[in-house]
C-alpha positions as CSV (number, residue, x, y, z in Angstrom):
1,X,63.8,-21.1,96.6
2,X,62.2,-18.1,96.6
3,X,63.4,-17.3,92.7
4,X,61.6,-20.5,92.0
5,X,58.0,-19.5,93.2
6,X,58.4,-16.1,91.8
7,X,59.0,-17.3,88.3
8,X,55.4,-19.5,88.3
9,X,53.2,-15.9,88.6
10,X,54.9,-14.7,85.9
11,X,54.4,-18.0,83.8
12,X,50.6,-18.2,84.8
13,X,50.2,-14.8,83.4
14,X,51.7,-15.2,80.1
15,X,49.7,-18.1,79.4
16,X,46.3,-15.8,80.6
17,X,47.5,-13.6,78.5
18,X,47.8,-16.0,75.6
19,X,44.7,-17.3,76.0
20,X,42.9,-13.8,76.0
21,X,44.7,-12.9,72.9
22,X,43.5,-16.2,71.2
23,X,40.2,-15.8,72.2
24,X,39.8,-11.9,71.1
25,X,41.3,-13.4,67.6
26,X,38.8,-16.0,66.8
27,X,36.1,-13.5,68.4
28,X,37.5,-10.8,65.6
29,X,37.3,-13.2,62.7
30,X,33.9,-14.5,63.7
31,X,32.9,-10.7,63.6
32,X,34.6,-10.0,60.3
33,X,32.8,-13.4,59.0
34,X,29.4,-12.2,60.2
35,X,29.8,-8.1,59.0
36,X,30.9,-9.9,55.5
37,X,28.0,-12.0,55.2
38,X,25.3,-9.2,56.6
39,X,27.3,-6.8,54.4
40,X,26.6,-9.4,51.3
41,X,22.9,-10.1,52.4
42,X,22.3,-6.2,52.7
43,X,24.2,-6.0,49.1
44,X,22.0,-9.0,47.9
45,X,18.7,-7.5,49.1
46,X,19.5,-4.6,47.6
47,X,20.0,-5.5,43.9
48,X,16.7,-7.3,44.3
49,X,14.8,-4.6,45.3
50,X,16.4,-2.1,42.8
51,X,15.6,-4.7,40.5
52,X,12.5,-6.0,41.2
53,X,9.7,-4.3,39.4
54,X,7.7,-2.7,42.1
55,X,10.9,-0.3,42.5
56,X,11.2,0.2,38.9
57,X,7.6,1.4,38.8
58,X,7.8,3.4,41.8
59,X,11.4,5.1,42.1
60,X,11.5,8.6,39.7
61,X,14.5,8.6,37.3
62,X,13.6,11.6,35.4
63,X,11.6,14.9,36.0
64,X,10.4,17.4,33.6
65,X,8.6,20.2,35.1
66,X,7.3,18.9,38.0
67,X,6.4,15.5,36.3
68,X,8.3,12.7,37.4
69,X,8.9,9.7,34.9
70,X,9.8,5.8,36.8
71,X,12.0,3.3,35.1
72,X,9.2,1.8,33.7
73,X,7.8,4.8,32.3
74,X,10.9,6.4,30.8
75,X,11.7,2.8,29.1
76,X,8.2,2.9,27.6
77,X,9.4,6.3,25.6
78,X,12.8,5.6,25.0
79,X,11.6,2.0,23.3
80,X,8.8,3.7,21.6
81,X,10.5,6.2,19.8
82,X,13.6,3.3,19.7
83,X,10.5,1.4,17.6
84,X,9.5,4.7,15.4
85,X,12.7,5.6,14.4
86,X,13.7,1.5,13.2
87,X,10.8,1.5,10.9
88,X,11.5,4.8,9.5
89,X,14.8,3.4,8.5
90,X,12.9,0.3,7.0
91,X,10.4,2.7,5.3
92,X,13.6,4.2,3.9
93,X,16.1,1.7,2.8
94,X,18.5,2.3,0.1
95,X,17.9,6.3,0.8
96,X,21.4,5.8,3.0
97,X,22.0,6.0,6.4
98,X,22.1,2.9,9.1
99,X,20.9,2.2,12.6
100,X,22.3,0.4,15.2
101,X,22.9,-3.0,15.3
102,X,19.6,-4.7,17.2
103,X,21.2,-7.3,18.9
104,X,23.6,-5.1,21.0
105,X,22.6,-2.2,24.0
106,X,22.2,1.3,22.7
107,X,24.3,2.4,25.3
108,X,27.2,0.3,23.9
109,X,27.5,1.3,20.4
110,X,28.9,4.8,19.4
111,X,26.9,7.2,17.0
112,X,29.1,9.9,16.6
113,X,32.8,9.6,17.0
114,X,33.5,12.8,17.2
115,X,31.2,13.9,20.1
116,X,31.1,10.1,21.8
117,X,27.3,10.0,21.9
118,X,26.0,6.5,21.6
119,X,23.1,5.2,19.7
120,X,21.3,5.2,23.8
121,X,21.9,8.7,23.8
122,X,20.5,9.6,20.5
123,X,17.2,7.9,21.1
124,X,17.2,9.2,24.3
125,X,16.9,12.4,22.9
126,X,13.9,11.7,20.9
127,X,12.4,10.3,23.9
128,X,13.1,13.1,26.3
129,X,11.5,15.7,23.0
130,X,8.4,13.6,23.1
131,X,7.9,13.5,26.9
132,X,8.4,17.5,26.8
133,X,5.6,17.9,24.4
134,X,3.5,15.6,26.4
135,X,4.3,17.3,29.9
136,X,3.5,20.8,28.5
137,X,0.3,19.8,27.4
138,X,-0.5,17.9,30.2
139,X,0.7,21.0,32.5
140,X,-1.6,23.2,30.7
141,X,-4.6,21.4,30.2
142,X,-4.7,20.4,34.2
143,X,-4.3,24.6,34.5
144,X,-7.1,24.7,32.2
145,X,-9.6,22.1,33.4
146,X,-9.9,19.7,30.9
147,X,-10.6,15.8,31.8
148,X,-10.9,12.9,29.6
149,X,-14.3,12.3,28.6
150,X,-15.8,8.7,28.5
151,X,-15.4,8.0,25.2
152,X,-11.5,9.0,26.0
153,X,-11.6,6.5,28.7
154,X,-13.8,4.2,26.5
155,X,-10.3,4.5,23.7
156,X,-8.1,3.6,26.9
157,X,-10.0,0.5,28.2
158,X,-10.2,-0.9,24.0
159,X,-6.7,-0.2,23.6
160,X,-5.7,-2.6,26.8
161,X,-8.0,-4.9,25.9
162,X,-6.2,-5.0,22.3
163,X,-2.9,-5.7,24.8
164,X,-5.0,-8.3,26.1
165,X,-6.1,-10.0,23.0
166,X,-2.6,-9.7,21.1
167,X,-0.7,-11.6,24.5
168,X,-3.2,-14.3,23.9
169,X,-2.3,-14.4,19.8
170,X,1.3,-15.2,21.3
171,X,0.2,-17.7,23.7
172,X,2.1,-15.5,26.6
173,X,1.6,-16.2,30.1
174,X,0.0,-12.7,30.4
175,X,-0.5,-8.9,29.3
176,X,2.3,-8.1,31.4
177,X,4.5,-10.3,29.4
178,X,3.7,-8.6,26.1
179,X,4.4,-5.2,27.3
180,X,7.5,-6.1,28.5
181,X,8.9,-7.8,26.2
182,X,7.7,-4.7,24.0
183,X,9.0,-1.5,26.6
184,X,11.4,-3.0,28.9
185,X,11.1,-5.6,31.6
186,X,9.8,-3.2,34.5
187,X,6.0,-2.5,32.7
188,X,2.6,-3.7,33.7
189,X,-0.5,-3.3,32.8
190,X,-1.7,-0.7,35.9
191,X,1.3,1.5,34.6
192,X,0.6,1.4,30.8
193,X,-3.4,2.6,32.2
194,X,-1.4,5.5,33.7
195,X,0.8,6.1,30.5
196,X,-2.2,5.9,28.5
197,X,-4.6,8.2,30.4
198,X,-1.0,10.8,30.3
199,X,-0.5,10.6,26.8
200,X,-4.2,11.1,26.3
201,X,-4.7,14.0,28.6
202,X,-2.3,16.0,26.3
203,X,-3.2,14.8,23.0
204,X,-6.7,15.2,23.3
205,X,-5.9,18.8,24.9
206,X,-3.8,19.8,22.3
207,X,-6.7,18.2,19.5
208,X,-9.1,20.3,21.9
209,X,-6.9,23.3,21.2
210,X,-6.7,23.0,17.3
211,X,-10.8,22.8,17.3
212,X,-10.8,25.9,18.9
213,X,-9.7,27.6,16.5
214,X,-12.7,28.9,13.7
215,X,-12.8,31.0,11.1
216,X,-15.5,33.3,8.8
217,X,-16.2,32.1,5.2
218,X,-14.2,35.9,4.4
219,X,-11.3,35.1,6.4
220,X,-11.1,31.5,4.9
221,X,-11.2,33.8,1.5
222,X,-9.0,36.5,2.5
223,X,-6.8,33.6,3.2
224,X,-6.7,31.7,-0.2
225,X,-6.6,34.4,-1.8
226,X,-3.4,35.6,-0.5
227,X,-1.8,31.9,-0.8
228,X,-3.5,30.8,-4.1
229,X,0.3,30.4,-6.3
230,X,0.6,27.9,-3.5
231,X,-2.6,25.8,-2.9
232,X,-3.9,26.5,-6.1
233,X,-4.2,22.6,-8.2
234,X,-1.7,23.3,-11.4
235,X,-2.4,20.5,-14.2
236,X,0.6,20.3,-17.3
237,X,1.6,18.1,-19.2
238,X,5.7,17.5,-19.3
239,X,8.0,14.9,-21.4
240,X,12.0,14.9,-20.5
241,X,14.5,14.7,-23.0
242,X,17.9,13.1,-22.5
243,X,19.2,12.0,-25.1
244,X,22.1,9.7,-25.4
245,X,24.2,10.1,-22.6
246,X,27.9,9.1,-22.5
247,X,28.9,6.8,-19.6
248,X,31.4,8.2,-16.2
249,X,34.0,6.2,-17.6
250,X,34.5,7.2,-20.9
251,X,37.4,9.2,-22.1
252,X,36.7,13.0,-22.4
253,X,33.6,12.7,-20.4
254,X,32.6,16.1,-19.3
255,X,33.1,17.4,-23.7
256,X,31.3,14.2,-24.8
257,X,28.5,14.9,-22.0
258,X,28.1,18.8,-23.2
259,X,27.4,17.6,-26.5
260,X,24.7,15.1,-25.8
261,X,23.5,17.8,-23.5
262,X,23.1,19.9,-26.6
263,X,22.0,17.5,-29.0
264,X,18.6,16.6,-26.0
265,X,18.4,20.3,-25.7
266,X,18.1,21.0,-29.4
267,X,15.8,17.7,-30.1
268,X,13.3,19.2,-27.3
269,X,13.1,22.3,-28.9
270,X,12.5,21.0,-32.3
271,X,9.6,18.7,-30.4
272,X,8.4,21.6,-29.2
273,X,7.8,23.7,-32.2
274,X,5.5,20.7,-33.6
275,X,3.2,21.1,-30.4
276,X,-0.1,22.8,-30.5
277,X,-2.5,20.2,-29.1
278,X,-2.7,17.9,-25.6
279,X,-2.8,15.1,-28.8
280,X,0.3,16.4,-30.4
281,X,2.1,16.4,-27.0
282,X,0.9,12.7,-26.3
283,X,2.0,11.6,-29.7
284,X,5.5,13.6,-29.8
285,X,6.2,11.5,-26.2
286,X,5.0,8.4,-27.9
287,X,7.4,9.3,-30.7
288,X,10.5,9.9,-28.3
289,X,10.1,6.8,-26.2
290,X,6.8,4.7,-26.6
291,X,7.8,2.2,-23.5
292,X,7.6,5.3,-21.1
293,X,4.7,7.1,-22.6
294,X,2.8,4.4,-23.8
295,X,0.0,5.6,-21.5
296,X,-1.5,8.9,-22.6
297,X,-1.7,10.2,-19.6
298,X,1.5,9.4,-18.7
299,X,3.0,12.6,-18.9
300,X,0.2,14.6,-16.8
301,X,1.0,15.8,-13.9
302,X,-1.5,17.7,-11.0
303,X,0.3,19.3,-8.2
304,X,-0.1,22.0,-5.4
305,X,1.6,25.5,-6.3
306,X,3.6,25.0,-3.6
307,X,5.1,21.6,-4.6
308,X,5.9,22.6,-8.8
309,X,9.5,22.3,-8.9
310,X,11.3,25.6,-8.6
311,X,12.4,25.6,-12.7
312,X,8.9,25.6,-13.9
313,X,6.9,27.3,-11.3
314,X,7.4,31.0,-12.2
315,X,6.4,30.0,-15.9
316,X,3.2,27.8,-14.6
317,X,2.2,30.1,-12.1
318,X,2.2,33.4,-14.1
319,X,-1.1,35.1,-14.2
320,X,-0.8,35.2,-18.0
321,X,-0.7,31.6,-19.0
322,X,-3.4,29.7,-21.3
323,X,-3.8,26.5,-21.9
324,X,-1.6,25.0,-24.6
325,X,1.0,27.4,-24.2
326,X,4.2,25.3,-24.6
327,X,7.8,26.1,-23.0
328,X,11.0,24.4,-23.2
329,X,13.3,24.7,-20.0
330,X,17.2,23.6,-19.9
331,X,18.3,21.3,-17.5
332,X,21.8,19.5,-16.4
333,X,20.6,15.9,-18.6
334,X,19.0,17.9,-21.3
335,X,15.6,19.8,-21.5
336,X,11.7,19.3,-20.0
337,X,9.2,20.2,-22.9
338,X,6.1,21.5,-20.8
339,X,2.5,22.4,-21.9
340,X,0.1,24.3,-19.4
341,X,-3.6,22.0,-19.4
342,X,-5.1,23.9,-16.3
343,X,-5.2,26.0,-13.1
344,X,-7.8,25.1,-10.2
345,X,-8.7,27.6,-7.3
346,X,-10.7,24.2,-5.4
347,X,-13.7,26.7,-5.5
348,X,-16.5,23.4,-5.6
349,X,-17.7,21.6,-3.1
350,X,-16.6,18.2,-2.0
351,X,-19.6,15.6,-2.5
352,X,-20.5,12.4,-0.7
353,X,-21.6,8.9,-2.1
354,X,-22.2,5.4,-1.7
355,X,-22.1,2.8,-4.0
356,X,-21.6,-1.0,-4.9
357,X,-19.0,-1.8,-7.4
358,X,-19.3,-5.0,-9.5
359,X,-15.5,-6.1,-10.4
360,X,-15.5,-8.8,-13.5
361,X,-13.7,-11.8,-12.9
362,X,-10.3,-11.9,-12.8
363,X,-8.4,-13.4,-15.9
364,X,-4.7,-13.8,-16.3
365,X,-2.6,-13.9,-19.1
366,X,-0.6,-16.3,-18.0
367,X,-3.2,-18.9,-18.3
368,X,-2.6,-18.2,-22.1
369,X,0.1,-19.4,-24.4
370,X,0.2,-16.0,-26.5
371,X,-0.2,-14.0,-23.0
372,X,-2.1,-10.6,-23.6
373,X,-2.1,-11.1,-27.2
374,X,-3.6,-14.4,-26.9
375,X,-7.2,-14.4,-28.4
376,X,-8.5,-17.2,-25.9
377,X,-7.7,-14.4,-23.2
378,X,-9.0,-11.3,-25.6
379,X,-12.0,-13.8,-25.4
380,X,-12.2,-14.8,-21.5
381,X,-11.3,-11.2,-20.7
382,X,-14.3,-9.9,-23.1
383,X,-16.8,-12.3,-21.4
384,X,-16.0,-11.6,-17.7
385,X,-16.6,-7.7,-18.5
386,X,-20.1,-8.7,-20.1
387,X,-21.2,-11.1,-16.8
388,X,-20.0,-8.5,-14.7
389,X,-22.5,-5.6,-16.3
390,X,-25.2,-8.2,-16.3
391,X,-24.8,-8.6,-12.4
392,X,-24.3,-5.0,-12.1
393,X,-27.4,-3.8,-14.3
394,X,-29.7,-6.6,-12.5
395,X,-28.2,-5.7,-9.2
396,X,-29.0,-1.7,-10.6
397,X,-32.7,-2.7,-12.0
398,X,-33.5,-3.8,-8.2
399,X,-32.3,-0.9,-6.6
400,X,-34.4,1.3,-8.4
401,X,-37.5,-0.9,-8.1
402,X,-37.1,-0.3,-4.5
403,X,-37.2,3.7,-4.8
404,X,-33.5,4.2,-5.8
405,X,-33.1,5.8,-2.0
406,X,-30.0,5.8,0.4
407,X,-31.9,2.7,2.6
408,X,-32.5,0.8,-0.6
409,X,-29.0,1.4,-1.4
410,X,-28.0,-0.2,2.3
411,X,-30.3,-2.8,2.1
412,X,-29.1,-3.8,-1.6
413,X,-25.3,-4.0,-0.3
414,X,-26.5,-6.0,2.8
415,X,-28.2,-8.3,0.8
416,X,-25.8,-9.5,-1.9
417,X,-22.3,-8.2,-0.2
418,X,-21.6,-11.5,0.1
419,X,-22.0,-11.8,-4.2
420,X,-20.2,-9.1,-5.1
421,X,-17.3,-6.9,-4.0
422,X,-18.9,-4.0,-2.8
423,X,-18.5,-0.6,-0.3
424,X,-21.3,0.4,1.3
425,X,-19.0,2.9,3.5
426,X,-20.5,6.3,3.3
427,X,-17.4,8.1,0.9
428,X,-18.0,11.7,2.7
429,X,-15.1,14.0,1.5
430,X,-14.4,13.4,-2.5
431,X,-12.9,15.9,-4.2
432,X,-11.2,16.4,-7.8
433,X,-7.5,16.6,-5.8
434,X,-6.4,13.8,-3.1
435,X,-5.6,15.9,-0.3
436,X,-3.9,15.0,3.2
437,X,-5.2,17.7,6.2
438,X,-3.6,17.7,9.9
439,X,-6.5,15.9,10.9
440,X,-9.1,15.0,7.7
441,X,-8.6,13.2,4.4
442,X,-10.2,14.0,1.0
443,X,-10.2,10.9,-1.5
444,X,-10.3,10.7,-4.9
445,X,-12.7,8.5,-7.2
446,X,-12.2,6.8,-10.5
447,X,-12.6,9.6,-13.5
448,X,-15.4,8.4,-14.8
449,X,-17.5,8.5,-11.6
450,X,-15.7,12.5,-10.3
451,X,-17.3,13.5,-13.7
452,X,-20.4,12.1,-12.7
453,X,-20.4,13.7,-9.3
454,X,-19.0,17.3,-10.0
455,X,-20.2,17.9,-14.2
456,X,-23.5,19.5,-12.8
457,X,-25.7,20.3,-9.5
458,X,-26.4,16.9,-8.2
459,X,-29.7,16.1,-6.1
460,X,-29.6,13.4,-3.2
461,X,-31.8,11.1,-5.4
462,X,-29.4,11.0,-8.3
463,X,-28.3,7.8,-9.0
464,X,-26.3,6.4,-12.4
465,X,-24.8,3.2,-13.3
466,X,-20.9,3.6,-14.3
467,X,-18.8,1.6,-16.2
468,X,-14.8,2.6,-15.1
469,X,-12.0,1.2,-17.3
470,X,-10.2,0.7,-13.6
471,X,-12.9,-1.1,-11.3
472,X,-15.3,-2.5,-13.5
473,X,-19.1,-1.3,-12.9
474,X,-20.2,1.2,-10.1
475,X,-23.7,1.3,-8.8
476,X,-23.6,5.1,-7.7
477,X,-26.2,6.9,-5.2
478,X,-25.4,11.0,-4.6
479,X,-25.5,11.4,-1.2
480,X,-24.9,15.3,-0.7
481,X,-22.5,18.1,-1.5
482,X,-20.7,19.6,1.5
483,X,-18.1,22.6,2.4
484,X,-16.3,24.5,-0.6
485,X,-12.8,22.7,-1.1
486,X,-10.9,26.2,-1.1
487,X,-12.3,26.7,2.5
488,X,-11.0,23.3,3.6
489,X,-7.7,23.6,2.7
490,X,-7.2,27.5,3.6
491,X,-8.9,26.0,7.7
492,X,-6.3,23.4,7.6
493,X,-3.7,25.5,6.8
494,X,-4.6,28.6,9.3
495,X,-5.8,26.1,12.2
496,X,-2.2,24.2,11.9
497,X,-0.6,27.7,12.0
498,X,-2.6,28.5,14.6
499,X,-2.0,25.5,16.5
500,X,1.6,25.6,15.9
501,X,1.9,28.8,17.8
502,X,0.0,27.2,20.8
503,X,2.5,24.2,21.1
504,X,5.4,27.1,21.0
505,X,3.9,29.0,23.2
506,X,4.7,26.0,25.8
507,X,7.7,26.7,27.7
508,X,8.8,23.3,28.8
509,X,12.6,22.9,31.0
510,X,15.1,20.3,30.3
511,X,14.9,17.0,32.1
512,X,16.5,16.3,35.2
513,X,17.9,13.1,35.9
514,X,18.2,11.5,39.5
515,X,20.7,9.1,40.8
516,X,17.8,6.1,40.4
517,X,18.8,6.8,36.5
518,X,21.0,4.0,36.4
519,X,18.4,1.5,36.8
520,X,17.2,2.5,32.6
521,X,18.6,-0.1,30.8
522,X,19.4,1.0,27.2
């Protein structure tokens, strides 16, 4: 009997044991169940904060000598210059060369086979090149001092407003919307302020810089003087001759091509030997092709030194050249007949006007059965010009029976701008060439008013009516003459140099990434 109560401990216990082994099991997959759901909360949490915008603004992804760049900001450059660079290639079509395709990430498409950068990485590239520029002037003008006036900060508050206005055109929600849709979904408008009064810091520190920079009358001289073959104005007159030119596909191309090639070459100089005059030069083009050079001045040319194409330039910019001198150059298609006209040092200084401009009525030809050749349109075209130099001669007889000054001038294109098309702008930097400085522009007028302004020492009450074949009738009031052209261009030339040097001068490291990088989405 005694086996008998012996065995029941033994049973007891295995079915303790049991139990506990149950219970720690459903205890451990409660446990796992909870660590899996805090671990997916934690995860969730997570992603939303790495997403959410505040982070994007806040975490640094890049750093480029000591400046650090957030999501935000770094997506602002990268779709900036991602902007630039598209309409470049629309300013360029049909010169080859594609971008990528718009509807797919950067980061997804392959540039460059050979090397495996993607289109994200090229962009990248240009983005990381502007932010250096910008962090080395910034870096150095926070060395030197320099702060953003109020008309700076004046720029900045028009420029968010304009953010502002243009969400509004779009009917979206807010600015916020606009600038994210524009430089990536992280970007506000307290961020683009900071952006802004960055970018400006440098620019208007490295504009600060190139104003520094001033010169004497004799080094402006000294200047010229050494670099006149290139900014000297060269005027010439040149008509290309082809002749008939066998096509790719021809048999015995290259032999047929040499012979046409002669054939132009020999035509050009037998043109050539017939010139004497700018006339005989305009005739002999109309002679060779009147649909090209049906316009006289359709074979003038006025360029820079520095822009004549290498083939002519030695011959146009020798010392020893007159007008009318004629030369005949060879080239692959045939031969250029040239004729030197002129050579301008820009020793004159640029004037300054105002003026209204009467334009006659316009007439098309289309509104005739015969066209151009029509006489109802000869007719309707004659009488426009004659109403338009009736308004323009009344509109001149009141100007000068209120003193022909600059107010009567103003108060004139106040009163009838609504009449007329007119430009009351004060035109400040006219000069004989159209010329593009680093930070200024020169404009050219129509020929018959430049001849007006430069043929002899204005005074600031000179004042002329001026009938131009191109714009119709110009009311003109001489304002003043200003600096001596040769000196403008020879400043803009040494201050860019100058200026150049400076931006070199700007040691700027690479950028360095930081594991947050992977929250730029490209």
């Amino acid at each position: 009997m005694s086996g008998m109560f012996d065995a029941k401990p033994d049973k007891a216990k295995r079915k303790i044991e049991r139990s506990i082994k149950e219970k720690r099991a459903k205890k451990k997959s409660k446990n796992i169940t909870i660590i899996v759901m805090v671990v997916f909360i934690l995860l969730f949490i997570t992603a939303m904060i790495l997403n959410s915008g505040w982070i994007r603004r806040t975490l640094p992804v890049v750093t480029i000598e000591g400046v650090s760049f957030t999501t935000a900001e770094f997506e602002y450059f990268f779709n900036s210059q991602y902007m630039e660079y598209m309409n470049m290639l629309q300013q360029f079509q049909g010169m080859g060369g594609s971008g990528p395709d718009q509807s797919r990430p950067l980061a997804s498409q392959i540039y460059n086979r050979e090397t495996g950068e993607t289109w994200a990485d090229i962009i990248s590239s240009f983005a990381y090149q502007r932010m250096q520029t910008l962090v080395g002037l910034y870096n150095a003008a926070s060395e030197y001092g320099f702060e953003l006036n109020e008309e700076h900060h004046e720029r900045i508050r028009n420029e968010l407003l304009m953010v502002e206005l243009e969400a509004a055109v779009y009917d979206l929600p807010s600015a916020d919307n606009l600038l994210q849709r524009m430089y990536g979904n992280s970007l506000n408008m307290n961020a683009f302020k900071k952006l802004m009064e960055f970018i400006a810091t440098a620019e208007e520190y490295s504009e600060h810089i190139r104003k520094s920079f001033t010169y004497t009358d004799d080094q402006l001289d000294e200047f010229y003087a050494e670099n006149a073959d290139d900014l000297d104005i060269i005027t010439y007159r040149v008509l290309t001759v082809t002749g008939d030119l066998p096509d790719q596909s021809e048999e015995n191309y290259e032999e047929k091509l040499a012979e046409a090639v002669a054939e132009a070459q020999a035509l050009a100089r037998n043109i050539a030997a017939g010139i004497t005059t700018e006339d005989e030069f305009i005739t002999a083009a109309l002679e060779y092709n009147e649909n090209i050079f049906s316009n006289p001045n359709s074979t003038i040319r006025e360029v820079q030194g520095e822009r004549i194409e290498e083939l002519y330039s030695a011959w146009l910019l020798n010392s020893s050249i007159r007008y009318g001198d004629v030369e005949v150059f060879d080239t692959e298609r045939g031969a250029a007949i040239l004729m030197f006209v002129s050579r301008n040092d820009n020793n004159y200084q640029i004037a300054s006007m105002r003026q209204i401009v009467v334009i006659p009525e316009t007439v098309s030809p289309e509104d005739y059965p015969d066209g151009e050749n029509d006489p109802g349109y000869i007719l309707a075209l004659n009488e426009a010009r004659i109403n338009a130099e009736a308004r323009a001669q009344h509109l001149y007889e009141l100007f000068e029976a209120a003193g022909s000054t600059e107010e009567a001038m103003l108060e004139l294109i106040e009163e009838h701008s609504e009449d007329d098309t007119t430009e009351g702008i004060l035109f400040d930097m006219i000069s004989k060439f159209p010329y593009q400085g680093a930070d200024f522009r020169v404009v050219k007028v129509v020929p018959e008013v430049e001849e007006w302004l430069f043929e002899e020492e204005r005074k600031s009450v000179d004042s002329k009516l001026i009938e131009s074949e191109l714009q119709g009738f110009h009311i003109v009031y001489f304002v003043e003459y200003g600096k001596v052209f040769s000196h403008i261009i020879a400043e803009d030339r040494m201050r860019t140099a100058a200026h150049n040097d400076f931006l070199d001068s700007l040691t700027v490291g690479e950028p360095v990434k930081h594991i947050a990088f992977f929250l730029v989405s490209m």
